[in-house]
C-alpha positions as CSV (number, residue, x, y, z in Angstrom):
1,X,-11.8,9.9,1.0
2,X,-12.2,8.8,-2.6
3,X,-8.7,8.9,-3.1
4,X,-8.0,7.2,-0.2
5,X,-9.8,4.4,-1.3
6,X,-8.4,4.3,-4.9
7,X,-4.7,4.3,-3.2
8,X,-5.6,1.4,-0.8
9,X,-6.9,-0.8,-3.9
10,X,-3.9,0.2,-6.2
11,X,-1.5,-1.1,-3.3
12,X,-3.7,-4.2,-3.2
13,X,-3.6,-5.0,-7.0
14,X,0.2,-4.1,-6.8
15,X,0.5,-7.3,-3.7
16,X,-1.3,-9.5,-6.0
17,X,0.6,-9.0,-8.8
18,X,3.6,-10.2,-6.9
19,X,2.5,-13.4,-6.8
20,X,1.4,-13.8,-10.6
21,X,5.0,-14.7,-12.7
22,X,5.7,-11.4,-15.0
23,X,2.9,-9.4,-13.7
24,X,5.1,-6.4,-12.3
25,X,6.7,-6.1,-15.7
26,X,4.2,-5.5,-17.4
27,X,3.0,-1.9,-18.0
28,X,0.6,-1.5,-15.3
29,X,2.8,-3.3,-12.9
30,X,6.0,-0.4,-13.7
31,X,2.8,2.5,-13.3
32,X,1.8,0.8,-10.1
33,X,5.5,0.2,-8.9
34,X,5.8,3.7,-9.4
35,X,2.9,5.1,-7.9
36,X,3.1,2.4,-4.6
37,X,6.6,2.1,-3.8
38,X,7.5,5.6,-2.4
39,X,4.9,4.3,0.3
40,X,6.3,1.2,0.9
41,X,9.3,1.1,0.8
42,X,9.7,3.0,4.9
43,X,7.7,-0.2,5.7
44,X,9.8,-2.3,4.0
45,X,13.2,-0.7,5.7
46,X,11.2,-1.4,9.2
47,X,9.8,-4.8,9.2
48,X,12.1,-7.5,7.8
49,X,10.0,-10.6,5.6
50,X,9.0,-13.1,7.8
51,X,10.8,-16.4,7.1
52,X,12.5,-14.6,4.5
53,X,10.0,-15.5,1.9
54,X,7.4,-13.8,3.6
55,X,6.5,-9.9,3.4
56,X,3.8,-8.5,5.6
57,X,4.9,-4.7,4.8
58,X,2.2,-4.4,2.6
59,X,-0.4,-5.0,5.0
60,X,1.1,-3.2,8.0
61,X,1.4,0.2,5.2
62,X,-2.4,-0.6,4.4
63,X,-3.3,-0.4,7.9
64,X,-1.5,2.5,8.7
65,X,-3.3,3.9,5.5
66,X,-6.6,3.1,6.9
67,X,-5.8,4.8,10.3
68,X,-4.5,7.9,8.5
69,X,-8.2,8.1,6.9
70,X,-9.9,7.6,9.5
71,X,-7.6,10.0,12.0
72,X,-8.2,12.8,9.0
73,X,-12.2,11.9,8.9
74,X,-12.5,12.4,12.5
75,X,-10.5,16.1,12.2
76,X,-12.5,17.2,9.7
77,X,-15.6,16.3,11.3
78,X,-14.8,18.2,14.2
79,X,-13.8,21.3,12.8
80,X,-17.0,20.8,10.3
């Protein structure tokens, strides 16, 4: 679960530093790039930016990361 967690918030630091100029070229924005964008980038291939400025991916692979925790919470505390 911890893990989880610690993925969910380095996705949500990497969305924030999108919007801060030179952020994601800095050295924890290339680890974080490398760590998050396996991830995101099926989301991105699937939902186009809205207005073409706008990308909701992000949020849509957060909540799909949410329901994956909670799906594998739920087995393991029925076989437990």
């Amino acid at each position: 679960m911890m893990l989880f967690n610690i993925y969910f918030w380095m996705i949500f630091i990497y969305v924030l530093m999108s919007w801060l100029p030179n952020a994601r070229d800095s050295f924890i924005g290339e680890l974080l790039a490398k760590l998050v964008e396996p991830y995101l980038s099926p989301f991105r291939r699937f939902i186009p930016p809205l207005f073409g400025m706008l990308d909701i991916s992000p949020f849509i692979a957060l909540l799909v990361l949410q329901f994956a925790q909670r799906g594998l919470l739920s087995i393991l505390f029925y076989f437990f």
